[in-house]
C-alpha positions in Angstrom: 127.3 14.7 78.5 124.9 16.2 76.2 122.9 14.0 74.4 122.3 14.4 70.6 118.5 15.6 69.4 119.1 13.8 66.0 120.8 10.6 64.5 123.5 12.7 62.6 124.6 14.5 66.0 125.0 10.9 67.7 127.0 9.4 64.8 129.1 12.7 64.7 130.0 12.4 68.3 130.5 8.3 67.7 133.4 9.2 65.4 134.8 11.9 67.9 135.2 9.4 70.6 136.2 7.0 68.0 138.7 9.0 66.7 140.4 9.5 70.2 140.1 6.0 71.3 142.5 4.9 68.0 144.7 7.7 68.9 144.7 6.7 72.8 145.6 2.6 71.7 148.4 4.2 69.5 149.7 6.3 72.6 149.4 3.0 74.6 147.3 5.4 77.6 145.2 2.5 78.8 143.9 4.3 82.0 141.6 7.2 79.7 141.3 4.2 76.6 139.0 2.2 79.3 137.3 5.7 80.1 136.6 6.2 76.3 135.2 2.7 75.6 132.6 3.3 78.4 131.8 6.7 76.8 131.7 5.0 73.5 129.8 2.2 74.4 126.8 4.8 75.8 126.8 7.0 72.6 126.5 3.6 70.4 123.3 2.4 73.5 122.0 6.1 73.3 122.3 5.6 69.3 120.5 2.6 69.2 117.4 3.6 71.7 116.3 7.0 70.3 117.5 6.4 66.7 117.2 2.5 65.7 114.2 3.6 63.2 116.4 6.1 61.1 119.6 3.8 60.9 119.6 3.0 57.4 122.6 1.0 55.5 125.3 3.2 55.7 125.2 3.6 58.8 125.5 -0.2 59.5 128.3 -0.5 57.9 130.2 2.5 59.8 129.4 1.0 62.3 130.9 -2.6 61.2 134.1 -0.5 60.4 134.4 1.0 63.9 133.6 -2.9 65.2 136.5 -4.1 63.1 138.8 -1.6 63.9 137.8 -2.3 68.1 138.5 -6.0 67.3 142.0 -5.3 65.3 142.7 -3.2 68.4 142.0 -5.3 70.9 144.1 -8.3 68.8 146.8 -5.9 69.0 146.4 -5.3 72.2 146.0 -9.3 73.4 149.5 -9.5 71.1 151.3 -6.6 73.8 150.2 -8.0 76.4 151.5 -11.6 75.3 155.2 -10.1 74.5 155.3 -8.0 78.1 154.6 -11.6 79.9 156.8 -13.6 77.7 159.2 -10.1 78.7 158.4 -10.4 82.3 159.3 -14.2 82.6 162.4 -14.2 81.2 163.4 -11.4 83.1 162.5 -13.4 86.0 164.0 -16.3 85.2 167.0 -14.7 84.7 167.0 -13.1 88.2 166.6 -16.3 89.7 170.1 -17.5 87.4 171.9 -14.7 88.9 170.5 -15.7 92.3 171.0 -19.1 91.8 175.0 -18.2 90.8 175.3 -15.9 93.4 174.6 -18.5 96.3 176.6 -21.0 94.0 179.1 -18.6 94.5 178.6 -17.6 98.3 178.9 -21.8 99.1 182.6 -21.9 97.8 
């Protein structure tokens, strides 16, 4: 990783990984999402530690935008992972029916 020599270079390569992490949630690849939330989270550090002088206004509120879009994301995300439990207990539950008819069945 090469690290930007100016604040314009580190919010450029911000919206690069920013721009792949929406695209990787939309793909549902989880394993190379977690990998690009690290990465992200060291550009926005490295932003903040060599560049916190020059952030000015707009730049704030970029960066509110990609912090609303992480939280919509991760809402969405809590919401998937609700419906594949609720998904995964009643596929259970109906295993344990069949089961449950089958030795109903076997006892006769």
């Amino acid at each position: 990783m090469v690290n930007p020599k100016n604040k314009q270079h580190a919010i450029d390569d911000l919206l690069a990984i920013e721009a792949d992490i929406q695209k990787l949630a939309q793909q549902g690849s989880l394993a190379t999402l977690e990998h690009k939330l690290n990465a992200r989270q060291k550009k926005l550090e490295y932003l903040f530690e060599h560049f916190m002088a020059q952030i000015e206004q707009a730049d704030l509120t970029l960066l509110k935008e990609i912090q609303l879009k992480s939280q919509q994301m991760l809402q969405s995300m809590q919401e998937t992972k609700q419906e594949k439990t609720e998904e995964i207990i009643k596929y259970k539950n109906t295993g344990k029916r069949i089961r449950l008819y089958s030795d109903i069945a076997q006892q006769k």
